[in-house]
C-alpha positions as a printed Julia matrix, in Angstrom:
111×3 Matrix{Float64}:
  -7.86  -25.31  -18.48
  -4.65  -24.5   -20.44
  -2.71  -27.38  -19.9
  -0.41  -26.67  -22.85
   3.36  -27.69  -22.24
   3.92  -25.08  -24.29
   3.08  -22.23  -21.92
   5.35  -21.57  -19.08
   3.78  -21.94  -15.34
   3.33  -17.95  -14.98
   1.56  -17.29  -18.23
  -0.54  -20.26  -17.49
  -1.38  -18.4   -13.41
  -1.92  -15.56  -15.0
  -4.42  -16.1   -17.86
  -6.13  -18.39  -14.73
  -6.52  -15.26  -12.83
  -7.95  -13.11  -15.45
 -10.09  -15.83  -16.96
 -11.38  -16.13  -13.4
 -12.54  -12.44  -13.15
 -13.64  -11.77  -16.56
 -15.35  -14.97  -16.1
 -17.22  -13.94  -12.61
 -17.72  -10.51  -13.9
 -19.96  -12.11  -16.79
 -21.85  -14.33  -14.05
 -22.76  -11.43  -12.15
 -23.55   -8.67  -14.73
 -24.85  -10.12  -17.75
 -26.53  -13.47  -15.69
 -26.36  -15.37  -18.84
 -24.28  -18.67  -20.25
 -20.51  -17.64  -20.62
 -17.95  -19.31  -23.56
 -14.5   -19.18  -22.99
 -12.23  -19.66  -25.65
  -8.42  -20.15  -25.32
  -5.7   -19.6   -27.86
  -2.15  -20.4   -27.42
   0.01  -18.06  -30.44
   3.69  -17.94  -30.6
   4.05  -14.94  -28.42
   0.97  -14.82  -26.3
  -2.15  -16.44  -24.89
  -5.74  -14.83  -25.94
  -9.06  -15.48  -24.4
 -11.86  -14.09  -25.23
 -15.05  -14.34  -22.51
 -18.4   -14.26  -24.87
 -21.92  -13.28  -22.6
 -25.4   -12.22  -23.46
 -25.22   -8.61  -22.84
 -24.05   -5.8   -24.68
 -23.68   -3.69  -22.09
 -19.8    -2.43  -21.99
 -17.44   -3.86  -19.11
 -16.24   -0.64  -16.75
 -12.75    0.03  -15.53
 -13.63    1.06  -12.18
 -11.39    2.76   -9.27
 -12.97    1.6    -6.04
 -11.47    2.56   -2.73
  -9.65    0.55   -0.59
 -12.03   -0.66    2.05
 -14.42   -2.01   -1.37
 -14.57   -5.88   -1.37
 -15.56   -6.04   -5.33
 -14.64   -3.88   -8.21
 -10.96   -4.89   -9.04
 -11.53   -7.61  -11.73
 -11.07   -5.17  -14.88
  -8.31   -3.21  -13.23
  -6.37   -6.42  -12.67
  -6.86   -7.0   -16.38
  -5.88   -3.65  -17.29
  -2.78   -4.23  -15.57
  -1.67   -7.7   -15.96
  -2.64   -7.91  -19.86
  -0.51   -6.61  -22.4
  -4.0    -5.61  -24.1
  -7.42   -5.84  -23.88
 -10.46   -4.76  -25.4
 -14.8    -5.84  -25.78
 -17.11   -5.75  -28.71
 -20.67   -6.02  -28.04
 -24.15   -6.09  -30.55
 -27.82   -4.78  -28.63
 -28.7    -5.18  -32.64
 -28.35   -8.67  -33.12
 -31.33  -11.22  -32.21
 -29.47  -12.28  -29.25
 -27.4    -9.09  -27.74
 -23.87   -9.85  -26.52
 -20.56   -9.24  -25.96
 -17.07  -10.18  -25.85
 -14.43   -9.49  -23.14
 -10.91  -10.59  -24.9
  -7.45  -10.47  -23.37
  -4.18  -11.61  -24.38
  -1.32  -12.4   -21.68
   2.53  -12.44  -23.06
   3.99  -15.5   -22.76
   7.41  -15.6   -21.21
  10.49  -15.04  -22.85
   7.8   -14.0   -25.61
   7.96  -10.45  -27.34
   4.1    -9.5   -28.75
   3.27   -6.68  -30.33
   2.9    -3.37  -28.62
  -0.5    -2.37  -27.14
């Protein structure tokens, strides 16, 4: 997964990480098939995590002795923005978890 020359070695362990917990986050709460898509822009990486529940992802504060609960506050910090849009109207709810990561050297938009 994102084998691009283009993207420098801590973009690319980065986006891994965050894929990884967006990506086990839709396993255990939605229990449905997951697509991943990657893009690779001029200034940033974006992925966006697609599941089948509309249910909205929570930013939660657990305490330190917690062994799960971290994934979206790792996002929240490592991200230079992040957001979800979900449908319960559509024939098949869902919802997408996106992310983009700055690339190195790279100057993206503000949040």
């Amino acid at each position: 997964m994102l084998a691009d020359a283009r993207v420098d070695a801590t973009t690319r362990e980065t986006v891994r990480l965050l894929v990884s917990e967006v990506v086990t986050n839709a396993v255990l709460h939605a229990r449905s098939a997951v697509d991943v898509t990657v893009r690779v822009l001029a200034s940033h990486v974006r992925v966006e995590v697609e599941d089948g529940s509309p249910a909205e992802p929570v930013l939660r504060h657990p305490g330190p002795s917690s062994a799960t609960g971290r994934g979206l506050q790792f996002l929240d910090r490592l991200a230079f923005r992040w957001g979800w849009s979900g449908s319960a109207i559509a024939a098949t709810p869902s919802k997408c978890v996106w992310f983009e990561v700055a690339r190195v050297g790279a100057v993206p938009a503000s949040r």
